[in-house]
N, C-alpha and C positions, 0 to 999 in steps of 0.2 A: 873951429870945433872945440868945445872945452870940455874937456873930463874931470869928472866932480870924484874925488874920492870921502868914501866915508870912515870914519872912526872904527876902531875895533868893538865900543860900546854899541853902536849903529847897527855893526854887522849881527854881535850876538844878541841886541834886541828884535833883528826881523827873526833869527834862526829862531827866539821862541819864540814870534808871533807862527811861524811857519809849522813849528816842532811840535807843541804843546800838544795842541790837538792830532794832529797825526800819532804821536808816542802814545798819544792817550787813547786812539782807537786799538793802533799792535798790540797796547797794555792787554785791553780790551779779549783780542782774536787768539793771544798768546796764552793767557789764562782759562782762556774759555776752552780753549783746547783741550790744553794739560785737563782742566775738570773733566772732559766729558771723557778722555782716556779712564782717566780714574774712575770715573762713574761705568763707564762700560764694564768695565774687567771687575768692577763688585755686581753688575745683576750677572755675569757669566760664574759668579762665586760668589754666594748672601754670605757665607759665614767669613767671607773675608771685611770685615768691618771697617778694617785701617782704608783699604779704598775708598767705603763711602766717604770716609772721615776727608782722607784729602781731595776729592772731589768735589766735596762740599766746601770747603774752603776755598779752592780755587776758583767755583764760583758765587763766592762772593768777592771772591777778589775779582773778580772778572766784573761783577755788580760797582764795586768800590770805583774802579778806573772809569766806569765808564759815567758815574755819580759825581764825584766832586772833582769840581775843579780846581780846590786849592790844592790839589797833590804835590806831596812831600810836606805838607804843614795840617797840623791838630787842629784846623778852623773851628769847627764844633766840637757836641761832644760825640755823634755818629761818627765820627772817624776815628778816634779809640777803641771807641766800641767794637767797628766794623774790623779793623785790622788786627785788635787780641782775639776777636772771636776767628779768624781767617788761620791766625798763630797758632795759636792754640786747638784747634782740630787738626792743624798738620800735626802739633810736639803731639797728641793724644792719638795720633796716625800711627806717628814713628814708635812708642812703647807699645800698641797695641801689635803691632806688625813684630816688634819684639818679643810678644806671648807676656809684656805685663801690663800689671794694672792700669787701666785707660789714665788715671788723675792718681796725684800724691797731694798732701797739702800745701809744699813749697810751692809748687804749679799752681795751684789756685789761686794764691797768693800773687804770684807771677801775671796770670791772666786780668787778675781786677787792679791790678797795680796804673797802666795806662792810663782807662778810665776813672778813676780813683784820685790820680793827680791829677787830673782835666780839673773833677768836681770841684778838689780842695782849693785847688787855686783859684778858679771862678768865684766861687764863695768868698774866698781871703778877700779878694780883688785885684788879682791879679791884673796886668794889659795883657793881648792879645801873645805878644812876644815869647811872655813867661810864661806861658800858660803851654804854648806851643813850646819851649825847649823842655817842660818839665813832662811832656805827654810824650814828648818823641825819645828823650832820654828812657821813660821806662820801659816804650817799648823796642828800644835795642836792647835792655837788659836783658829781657823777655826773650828776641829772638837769641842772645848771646848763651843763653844759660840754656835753650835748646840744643845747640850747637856742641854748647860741653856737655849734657845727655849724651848729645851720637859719640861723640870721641871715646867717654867714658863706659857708660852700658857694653855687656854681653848679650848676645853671643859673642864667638872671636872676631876680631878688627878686619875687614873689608875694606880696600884701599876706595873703594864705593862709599863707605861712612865717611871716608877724609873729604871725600868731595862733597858727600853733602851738607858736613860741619862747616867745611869750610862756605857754601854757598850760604850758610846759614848768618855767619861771621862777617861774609859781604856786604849783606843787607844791614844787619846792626849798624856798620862803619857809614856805608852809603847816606842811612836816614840822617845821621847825627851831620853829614858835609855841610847842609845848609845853615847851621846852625856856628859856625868858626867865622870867627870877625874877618869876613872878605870883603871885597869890593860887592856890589850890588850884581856887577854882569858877572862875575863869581858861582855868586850865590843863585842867580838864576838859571847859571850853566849847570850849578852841582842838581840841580832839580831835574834836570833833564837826565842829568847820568843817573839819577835815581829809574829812570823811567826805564833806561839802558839797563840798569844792572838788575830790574824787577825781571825784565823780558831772559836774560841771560839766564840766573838763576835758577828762574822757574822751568826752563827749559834742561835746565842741569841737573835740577832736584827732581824733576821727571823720570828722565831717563837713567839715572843712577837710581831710583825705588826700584823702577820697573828692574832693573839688571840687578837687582839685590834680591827682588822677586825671584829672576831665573836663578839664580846663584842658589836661592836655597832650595831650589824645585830638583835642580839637580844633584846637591849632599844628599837631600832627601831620597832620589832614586840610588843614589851610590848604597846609602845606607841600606836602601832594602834590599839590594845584588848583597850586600856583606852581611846582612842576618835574615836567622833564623824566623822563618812568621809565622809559627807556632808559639815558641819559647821564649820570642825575643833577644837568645841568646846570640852570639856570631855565626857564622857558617863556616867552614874548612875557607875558602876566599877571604873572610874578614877575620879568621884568625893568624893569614897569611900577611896579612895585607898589616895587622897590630903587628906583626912580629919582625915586620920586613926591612926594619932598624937595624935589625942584629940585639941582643939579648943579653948576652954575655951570661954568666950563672943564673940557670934559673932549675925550679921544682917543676917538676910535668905530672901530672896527677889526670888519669883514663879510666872513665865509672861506667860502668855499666847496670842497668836496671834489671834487677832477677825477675825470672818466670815470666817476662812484659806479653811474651806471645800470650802464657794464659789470661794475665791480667784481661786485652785484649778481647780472648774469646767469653771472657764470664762477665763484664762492665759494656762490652762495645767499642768502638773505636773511639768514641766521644770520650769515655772512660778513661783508654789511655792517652786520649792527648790532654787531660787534666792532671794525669799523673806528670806527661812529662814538663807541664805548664809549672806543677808545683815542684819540680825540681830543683825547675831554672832559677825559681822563686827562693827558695832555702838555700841554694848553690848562693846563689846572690847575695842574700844579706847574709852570709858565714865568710864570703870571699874579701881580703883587703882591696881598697882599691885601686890601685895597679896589679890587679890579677883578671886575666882575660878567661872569661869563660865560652867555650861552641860548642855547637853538637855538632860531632861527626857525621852522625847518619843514624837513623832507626831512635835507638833509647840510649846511644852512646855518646858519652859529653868529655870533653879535654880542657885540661885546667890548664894555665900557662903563666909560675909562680915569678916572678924575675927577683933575682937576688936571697931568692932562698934554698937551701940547701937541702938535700934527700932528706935527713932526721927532720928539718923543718916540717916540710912539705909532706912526711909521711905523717905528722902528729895532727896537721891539718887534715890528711885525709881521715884518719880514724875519728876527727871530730864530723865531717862531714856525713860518714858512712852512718853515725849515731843521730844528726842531723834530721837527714834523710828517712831513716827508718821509723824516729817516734816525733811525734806521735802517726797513724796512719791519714792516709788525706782521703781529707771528706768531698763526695762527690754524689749529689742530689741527696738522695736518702741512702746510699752506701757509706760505706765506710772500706776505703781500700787499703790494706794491708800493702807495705812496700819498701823493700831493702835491695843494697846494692853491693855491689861486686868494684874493689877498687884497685886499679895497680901505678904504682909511683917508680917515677926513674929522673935521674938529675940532669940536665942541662949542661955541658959544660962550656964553656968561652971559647966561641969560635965553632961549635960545633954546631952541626945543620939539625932544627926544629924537628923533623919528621923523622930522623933515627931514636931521637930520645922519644916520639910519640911510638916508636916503634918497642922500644924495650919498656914502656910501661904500659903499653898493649898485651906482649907477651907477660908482664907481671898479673895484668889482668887474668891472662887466661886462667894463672895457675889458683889465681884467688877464687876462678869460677869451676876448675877441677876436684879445688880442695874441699868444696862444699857451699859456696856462695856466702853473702855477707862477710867481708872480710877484706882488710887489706894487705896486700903484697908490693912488695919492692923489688926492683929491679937486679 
């Protein structure tokens, strides 16, 4: 009996006779997936856009894999094409899912770049080789300069963006393997871990959107438990919840809206919650910003100064009270008349939030005995 052994060349040329096609159907099953995930959860949400975006690109890539079969190399010029257009709807995914602008013109620039060195080199005269390191090269640049988006763009950093930079940073690295002076069973091996780290990725970059989805679904519900959704201002919870650092010297400043019952009964309810809308509105743009503004409850709002002092805090609030009061705020064809009642008390270091809201509650009252419109200190 004799046993024939073969070469390691032998071995890794049956693994892509075997591989190629197999990796290139999973390519195939694994993309098409992720697509139709993404495609589902945009018709369950039209105004969610970034999903069509990367479900459309998944499948094309899902189109791509199951198309050529020179995969991992620029054979024509449909494979630039097909793979900046695939890139490029995820990068215009990830900004739009960020609330900005779908395209910049560095991006544009970025997207025709691929295709672009295809053309120029064909043209020149490029061989087959050069044509293929100069199409592959710009598209890792492409995906690279993606990847520095996620890292760099706000909102704040989600250990979820590292993963999807960094999946992003895979693929750049991956494409350019076959392209490094190896051996030939090398270089048909790096082809296949292209195939591997397509499947990986995409599986990665998946489920890190989707979990960056819930991530903001759920700020999004904390935020509405900690404000106001009339005023948009905080609520006694989300003024608890800013403060709940510790403070150290801060200005407390307690307004209350004069006559609001009558307002009320001569405007309508609608009436007053315009008034109390343009409060929150003049409160806001007079307030610095590290100053927390809520409403308490009814027409009653709490200011929360950090590092300012009672005379600070009380020259703010006299600007406020004057703020507030002119001009009158307009509402449909009225005009409502409206002044406020203010009491200031300080903060001091170490000392618990709700006693200081407490003595410039009671400065309120006296601001509201004395005759309204007016502020008082504690």
């Amino acid at each position: 009996m004799t046993i024939q052994h073969r070469s390691s060349s032998d071995r890794a040329r049956t693994v892509m006779e075997v591989s190629i096609p197999t990796l290139q159907f999973t390519d195939f099953l694994v993309f098409g997936s992720c697509g139709a995930i993404f495609l589902c959860n945009w018709v369950l949400n039209r105004r969610k856009i970034y999903f069509l975006c990367f479900g459309a690109g998944y499948v094309v890539c899902a189109g791509m894999a199951a198309w050529f079969v020179d995969f991992g190399a620029y054979g024509s010029l449909w494979s630039p094409i097909g793979w900046s257009l695939t890139g490029g709807a995820f990068w215009i995914g990830l900004r739009l899912f960020d609330g900005r602008p779908a395209v910049t013109q560095p991006m544009l620039v970025l997207f025709l770049l691929p295709t672009a060195t295809h053309g120029v080199l064909s043209c020149a005269g490029f061989g087959p080789a050069t044509i293929n390191a100069g199409g592959t090269l710009a598209y890792a640049l492409h995906e690279a300069a993606a990847a520095l988006y996620v890292l760099r763009a706000p909102p704040a950093r989600s250990p979820l963006r590292g993963l999807i930079a960094l999946a992003l940073l895979t693929i750049a690295v991956a494409i350019c393997l076959p392209l490094l002076p190896l051996r030939e069973t090398f270089v048909r091996l790096s082809i296949v871990g292209i195939f591997v780290v397509d499947q990986v990725t995409t599986i990665l970059l998946t489920t890190s959107i989707l979990a960056l989805e819930a991530e903001k679904a759920h700020a999004a519900v904390e935020a509405m438990a900690r404000t106001d959704g009339l005023t948009g201002a905080l609520n006694r919870q989300g003024l608890a919840a800013k403060t709940s650092g510790g403070l150290g010297q801060a200005g407390i400043i307690v307004a209350d809206l004069d006559h609001f019952k009558s307002i009320n009964d001569r405007f309508g309810h609608a009436g007053g919650d315009a008034v109390l809308r343009e409060f929150a509105r003049r409160a806001g743009s007079l307030l610095p910003g590290d100053s927390h503004l809520a409403r308490l409850g009814g027409e009653e709002f709490g200011i929360v100064l950090p590092g300012r002092d009672q005379r600070a805090t009380a020259r703010l609030a006299e600007r406020l009270r004057h703020t507030i009061g002119s001009p009158p705020v307009l509402w449909k064809e009225a005009t409502i008349p409206v002044t406020v009642s203010v009491g200031v008390a300080a903060l001091a270091a170490g000392e618990v939030l709700h006693e200081a809201l407490e003595r410039a509650d009671k400065a309120l009252y006296a601001a509201k005995t004395e005759g309204r419109n007016r502020v008082r200190a504690a």
